[in-house]
C-alpha positions as CSV (number, residue, x, y, z in Angstrom):
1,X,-35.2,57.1,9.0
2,X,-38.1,59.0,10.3
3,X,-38.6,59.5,14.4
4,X,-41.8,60.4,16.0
5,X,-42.7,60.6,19.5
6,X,-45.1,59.3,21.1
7,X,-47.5,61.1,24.0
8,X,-51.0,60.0,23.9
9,X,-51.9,56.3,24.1
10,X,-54.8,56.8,22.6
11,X,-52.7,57.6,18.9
12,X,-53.3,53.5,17.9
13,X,-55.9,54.7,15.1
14,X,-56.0,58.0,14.3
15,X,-52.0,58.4,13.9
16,X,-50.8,55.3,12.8
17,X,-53.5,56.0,9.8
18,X,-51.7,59.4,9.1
19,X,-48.1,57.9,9.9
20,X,-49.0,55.2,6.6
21,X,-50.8,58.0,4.5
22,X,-53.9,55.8,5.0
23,X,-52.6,52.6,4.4
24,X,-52.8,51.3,7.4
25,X,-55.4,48.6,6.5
26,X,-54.5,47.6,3.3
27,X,-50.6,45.5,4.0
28,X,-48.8,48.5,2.7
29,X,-46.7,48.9,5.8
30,X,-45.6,46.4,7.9
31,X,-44.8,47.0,11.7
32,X,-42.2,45.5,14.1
33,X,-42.3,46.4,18.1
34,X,-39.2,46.7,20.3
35,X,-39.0,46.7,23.9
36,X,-36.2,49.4,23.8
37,X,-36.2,52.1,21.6
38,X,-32.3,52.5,21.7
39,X,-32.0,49.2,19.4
40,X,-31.1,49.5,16.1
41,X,-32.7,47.2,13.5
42,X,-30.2,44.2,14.5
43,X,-30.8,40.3,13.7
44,X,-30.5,38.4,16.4
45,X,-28.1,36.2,14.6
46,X,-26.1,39.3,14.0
47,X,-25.8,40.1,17.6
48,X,-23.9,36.9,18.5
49,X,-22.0,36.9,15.2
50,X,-19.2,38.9,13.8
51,X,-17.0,38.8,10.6
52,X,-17.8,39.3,7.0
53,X,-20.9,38.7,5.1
54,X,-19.4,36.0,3.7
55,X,-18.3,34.3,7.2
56,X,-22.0,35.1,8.6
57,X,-23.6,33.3,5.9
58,X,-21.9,30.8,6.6
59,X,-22.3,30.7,9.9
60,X,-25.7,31.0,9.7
61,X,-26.6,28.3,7.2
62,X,-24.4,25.6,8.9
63,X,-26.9,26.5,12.3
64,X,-29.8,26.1,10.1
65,X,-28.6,22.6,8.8
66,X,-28.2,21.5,12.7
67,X,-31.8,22.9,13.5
68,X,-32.9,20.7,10.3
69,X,-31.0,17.8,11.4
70,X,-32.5,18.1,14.8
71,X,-36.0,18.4,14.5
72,X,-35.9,16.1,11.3
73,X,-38.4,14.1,13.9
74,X,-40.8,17.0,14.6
75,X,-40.6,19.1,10.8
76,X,-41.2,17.8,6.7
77,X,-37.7,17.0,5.3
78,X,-39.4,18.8,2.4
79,X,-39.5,22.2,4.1
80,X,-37.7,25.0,2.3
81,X,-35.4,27.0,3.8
82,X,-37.2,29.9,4.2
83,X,-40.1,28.1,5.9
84,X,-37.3,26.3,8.3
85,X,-36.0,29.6,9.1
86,X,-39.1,31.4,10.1
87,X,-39.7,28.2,12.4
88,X,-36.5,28.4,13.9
89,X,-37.0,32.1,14.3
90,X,-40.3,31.8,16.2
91,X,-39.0,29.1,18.5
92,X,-35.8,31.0,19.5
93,X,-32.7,30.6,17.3
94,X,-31.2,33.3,16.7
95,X,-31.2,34.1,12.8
96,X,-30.5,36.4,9.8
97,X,-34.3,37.4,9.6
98,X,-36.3,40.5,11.1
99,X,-39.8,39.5,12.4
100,X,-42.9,41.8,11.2
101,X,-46.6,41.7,11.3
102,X,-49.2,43.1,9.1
103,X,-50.6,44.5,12.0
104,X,-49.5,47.6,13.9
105,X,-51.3,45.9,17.2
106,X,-49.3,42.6,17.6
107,X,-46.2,44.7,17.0
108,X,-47.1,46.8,19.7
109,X,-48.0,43.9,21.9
110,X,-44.4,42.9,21.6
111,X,-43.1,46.3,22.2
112,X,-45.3,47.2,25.6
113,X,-45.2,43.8,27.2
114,X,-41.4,43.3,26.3
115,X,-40.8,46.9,28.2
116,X,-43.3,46.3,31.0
117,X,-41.0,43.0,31.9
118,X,-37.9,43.8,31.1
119,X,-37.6,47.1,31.1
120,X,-40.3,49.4,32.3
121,X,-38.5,52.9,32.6
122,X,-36.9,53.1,29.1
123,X,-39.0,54.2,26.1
124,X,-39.9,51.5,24.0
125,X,-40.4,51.1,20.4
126,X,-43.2,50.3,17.4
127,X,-40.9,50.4,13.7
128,X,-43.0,51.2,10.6
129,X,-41.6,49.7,7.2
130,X,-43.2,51.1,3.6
131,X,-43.2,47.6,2.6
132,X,-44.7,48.5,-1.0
133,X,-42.3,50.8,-1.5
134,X,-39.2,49.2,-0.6
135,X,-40.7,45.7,-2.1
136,X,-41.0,47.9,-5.8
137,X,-37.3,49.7,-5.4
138,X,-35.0,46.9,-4.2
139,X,-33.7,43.8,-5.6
140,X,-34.5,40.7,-4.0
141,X,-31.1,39.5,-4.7
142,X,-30.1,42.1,-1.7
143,X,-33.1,42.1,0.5
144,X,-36.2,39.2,0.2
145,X,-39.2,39.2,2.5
146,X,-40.1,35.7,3.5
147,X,-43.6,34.7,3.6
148,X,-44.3,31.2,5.6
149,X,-47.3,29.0,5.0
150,X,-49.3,30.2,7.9
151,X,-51.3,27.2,7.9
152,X,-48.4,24.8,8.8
153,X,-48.1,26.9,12.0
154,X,-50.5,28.6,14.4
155,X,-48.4,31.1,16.0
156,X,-47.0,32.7,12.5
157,X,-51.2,32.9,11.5
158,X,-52.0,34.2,14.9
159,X,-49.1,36.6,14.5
160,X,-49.9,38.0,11.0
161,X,-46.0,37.8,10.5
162,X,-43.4,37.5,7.9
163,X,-39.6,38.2,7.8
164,X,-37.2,40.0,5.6
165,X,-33.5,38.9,5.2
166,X,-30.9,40.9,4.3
167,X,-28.6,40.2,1.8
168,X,-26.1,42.1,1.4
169,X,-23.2,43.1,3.7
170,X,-24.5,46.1,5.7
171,X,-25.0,46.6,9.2
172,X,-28.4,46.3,9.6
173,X,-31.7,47.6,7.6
174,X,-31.1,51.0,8.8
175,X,-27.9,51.4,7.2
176,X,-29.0,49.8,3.9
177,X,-31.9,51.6,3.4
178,X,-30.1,54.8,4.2
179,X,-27.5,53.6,1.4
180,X,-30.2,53.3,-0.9
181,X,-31.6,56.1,-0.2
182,X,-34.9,55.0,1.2
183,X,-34.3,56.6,4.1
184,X,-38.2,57.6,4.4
185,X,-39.7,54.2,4.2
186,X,-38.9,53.6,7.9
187,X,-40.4,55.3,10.5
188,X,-39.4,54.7,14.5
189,X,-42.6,55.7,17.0
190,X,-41.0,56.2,20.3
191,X,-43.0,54.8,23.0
192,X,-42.6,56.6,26.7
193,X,-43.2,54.7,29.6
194,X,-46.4,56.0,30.6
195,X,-47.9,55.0,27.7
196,X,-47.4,51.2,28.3
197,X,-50.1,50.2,30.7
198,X,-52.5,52.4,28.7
199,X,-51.7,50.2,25.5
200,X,-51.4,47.1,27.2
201,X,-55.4,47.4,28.7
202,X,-56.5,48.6,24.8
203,X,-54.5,45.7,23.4
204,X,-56.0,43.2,26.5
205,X,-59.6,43.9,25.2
206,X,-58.9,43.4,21.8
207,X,-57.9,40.3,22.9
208,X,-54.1,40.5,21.9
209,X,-52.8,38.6,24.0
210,X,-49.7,36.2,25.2
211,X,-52.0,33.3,25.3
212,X,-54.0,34.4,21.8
213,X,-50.1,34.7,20.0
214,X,-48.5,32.1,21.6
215,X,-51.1,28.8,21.9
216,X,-50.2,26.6,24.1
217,X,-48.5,26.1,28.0
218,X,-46.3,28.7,26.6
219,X,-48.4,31.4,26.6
220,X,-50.7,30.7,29.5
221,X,-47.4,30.7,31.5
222,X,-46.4,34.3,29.9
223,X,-49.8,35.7,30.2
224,X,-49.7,34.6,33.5
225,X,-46.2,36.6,34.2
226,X,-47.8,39.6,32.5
227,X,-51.2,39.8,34.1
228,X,-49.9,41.4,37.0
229,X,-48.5,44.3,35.4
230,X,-51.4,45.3,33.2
């Protein structure tokens, strides 16, 4: 894993286009944006669960029957699992999926407003993925990316997002791309503190915004939270 810092708020073009070797526009790299830069590429399935591979899996898909079972009512029986999963994932449940956007904006959305919340004196953090290259040297029987029908739901379209799913028993995607030596496709951008209002305006006027990724009472009450800090 690559590390670079972060000083200028103003990097959103000109360095994330040399952090991708200019393929920034073309869904070569996918992005994911963390409030805290200390976090390690972690589920958050894999956060509340312990045990074996074996055990989580199991784990996991028995909560993923309930949520089927449960919203049977609101969702197509004839869902697949993946497409149930990336639901369950944007609602809340904690799963065995990482969320990422084609763009590097919406991930840095999550990132700044996240920190400016939450935590507004610790560095935050926008992860870059060589999603080419790591789609044309691993297996999908030990990590799949799952692509939802965007259509079927709003926020995954207005999110540009998609997932990736582990497979095999390591800690998290750090580790196994480290044990497969891929170590370079993943890149962490550290992002200080005084960077965050900065972004947050930039990102405001491109209209990325709680209310734009989250339609609906949801949003408008986030955005509202958020407004003040921006």
């Amino acid at each position: 894993m690559k590390t670079e810092a972060l000083s200028d708020p103003n990097f959103l073009l000109r360095d994330l286009e040399n952090l991708t070797n200019n393929h920034f526009f073309d869904g070569g790299y996918v992005f994911r944006g963390q409030r805290d830069e200390s976090w390690e590429l972690d589920t958050s399935f894999d956060r509340f669960y312990s045990g074996t591979l074996k055990n989580r899996n199991n784990q996991f898909s028995e909560l993923i029957s309930k949520f089927r079972e449960r919203t049977k009512d609101r969702l197509d029986e004839r869902l697949s699992d993946g497409d149930i999963i990336s639901i369950a994932q944007h609602y809340g449940l904690p799963t065995r999926v990482l969320d990422w956007s084609f763009s590097p904006y919406i991930a840095l959305f999550f990132a700044v407003s996240g920190a400016l919340v939450l935590n507004p004196t610790k560095p935050a953090a926008l992860w870059l993925l060589n999603y080419e290259l790591v789609k044309s040297e691993i297996d999908e029987a030990e990590l799949v990316f799952l692509h939802y029908e965007e259509q079927k739901d709003i926020r995954i379209k207005n999110q540009r997002g998609l997932f990736s799913r582990l497979l095999v028993d390591e800690k998290n995607l750090i580790h196994f791309l480290d044990s497969r030596s891929l170590e370079d496709a993943l890149t962490k951008v550290v992002i200080p503190p005084g960077c965050f209002q900065p972004i947050a305006r930039h990102l405001k006027s491109m209209d990325i915004t709680h209310a734009r990724l989250f339609p609906g009472l949801e949003g408008h009450t986030k955005e509202l939270i958020y407004e003040r800090l921006v």
